[in-house]
N, C-alpha and C positions, 0 to 999 in steps of 0.2 A: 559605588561598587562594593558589593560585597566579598569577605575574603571567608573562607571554610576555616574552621576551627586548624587544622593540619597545617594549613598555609602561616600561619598565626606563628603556631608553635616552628614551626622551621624558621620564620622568621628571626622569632625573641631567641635559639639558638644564633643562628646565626649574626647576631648583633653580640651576645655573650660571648660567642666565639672570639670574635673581632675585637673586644671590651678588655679581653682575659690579658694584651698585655705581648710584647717583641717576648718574653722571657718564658710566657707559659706557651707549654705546644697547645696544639688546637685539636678538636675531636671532629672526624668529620660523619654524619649519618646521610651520606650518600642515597638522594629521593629516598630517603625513608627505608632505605636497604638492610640497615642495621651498620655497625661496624665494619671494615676492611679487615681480614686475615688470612690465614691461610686456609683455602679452600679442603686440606683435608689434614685429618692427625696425625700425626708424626710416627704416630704409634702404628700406620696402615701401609701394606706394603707398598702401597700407591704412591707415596708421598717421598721415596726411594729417586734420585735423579737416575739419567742414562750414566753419569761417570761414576757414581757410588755405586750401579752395577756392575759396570764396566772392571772398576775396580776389583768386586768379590771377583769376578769370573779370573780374573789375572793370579788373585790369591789363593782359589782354589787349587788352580796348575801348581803353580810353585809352592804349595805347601805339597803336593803330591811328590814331586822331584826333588824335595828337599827331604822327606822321607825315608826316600830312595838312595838319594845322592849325595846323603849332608855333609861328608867330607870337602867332594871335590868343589861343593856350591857353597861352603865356607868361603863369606866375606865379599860374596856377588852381588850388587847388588838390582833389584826390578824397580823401573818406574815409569810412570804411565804420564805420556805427554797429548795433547788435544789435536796438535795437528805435526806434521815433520816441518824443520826449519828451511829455510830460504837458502837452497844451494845449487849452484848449477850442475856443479859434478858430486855422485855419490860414491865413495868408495867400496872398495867389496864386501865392507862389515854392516853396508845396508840391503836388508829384504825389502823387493821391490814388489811391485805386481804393475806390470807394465813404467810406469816413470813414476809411479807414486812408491814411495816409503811405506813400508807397514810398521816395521824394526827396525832396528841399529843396535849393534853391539859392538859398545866402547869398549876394546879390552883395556887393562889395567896398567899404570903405569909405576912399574917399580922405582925404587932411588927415593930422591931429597922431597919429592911432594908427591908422597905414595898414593895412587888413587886405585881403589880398586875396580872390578870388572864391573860395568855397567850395560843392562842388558833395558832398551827403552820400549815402549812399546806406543804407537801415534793411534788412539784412540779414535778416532772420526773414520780415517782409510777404514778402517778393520770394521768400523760398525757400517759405514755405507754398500762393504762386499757381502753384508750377511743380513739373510734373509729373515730370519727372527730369531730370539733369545740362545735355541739349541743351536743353530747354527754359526753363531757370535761366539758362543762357547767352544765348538768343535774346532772353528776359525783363530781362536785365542788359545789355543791350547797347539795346535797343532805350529803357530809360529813364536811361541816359548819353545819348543821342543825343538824348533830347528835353528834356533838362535842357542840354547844352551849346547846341542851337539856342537855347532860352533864355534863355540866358548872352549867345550874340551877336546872335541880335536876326534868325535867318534861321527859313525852313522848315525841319523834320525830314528834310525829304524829300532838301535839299539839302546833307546831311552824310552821307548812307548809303551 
């Protein structure tokens, strides 16, 4: 039996490979695929995840209301969780939509282990009720704003 020049050369890799040693990593040219990496550059907006957008769309709001508001949003702080935690009861400082968590807003804890206002926001709810990117935005924007009136004690109507 004959082997093709190709079959050869995969071969004497693959015995080289194998030869190199527990200590040296191994190269693999997958059917002759070339290398393994990453499918696009880092440099292309494509290669951006759903939570690093997720993220901007959250930073864009509160840079807006902090703008506006930078006194009273001194020392508040936003952060972005992937899904709400495991509780059977929520209390009133969580935005719901039907039984699901969208928000929470942990107010602040003055005295001996000062924490301040924490305002969360559960990333997956919020992107499963929005139908694409503008509406994710409109959807994220509009439940910072009703979580920060919240926080200070105004209407929603009067932060927008």
């Amino acid at each position: 039996m004959t082997t093709s020049p190709d079959r050869r050369r995969a071969a004497e890799q693959g015995r080289a490979a194998r030869s190199a040693g527990p200590g040296r990593p191994t190269r693999r040219d997958r059917h002759g695929r070339g290398l393994r990496g990453r499918l696009v550059p880092a440099t292309v907006p494509l290669a951006r995840t759903k939570a690093e957008i997720f993220d901007d769309l959250v930073l864009d709001t509160v840079e807006g209301l902090e703008r506006r508001y930078a006194k009273e949003l001194a020392g508040v702080e936003f952060a972005v969780e992937d899904v709400p935690p495991e509780l059977n009861v929520y209390d009133s400082d969580v935005l719901e939509d039907g039984a699901v968590p969208l928000a929470r807003l942990l107010p602040g804890r003055p005295g001996r282990q000062e924490l301040p206002p924490r305002i969360v926001l559960y990333r997956r709810p919020l992107e499963f009720r929005a139908m694409d990117r503008e509406d994710l935005a409109d959807l994220v924007h509009d439940v910072i704003i009703e979580q920060v009136a919240n926080l200070l004690g105004v209407d929603p109507d009067e932060l927008t």
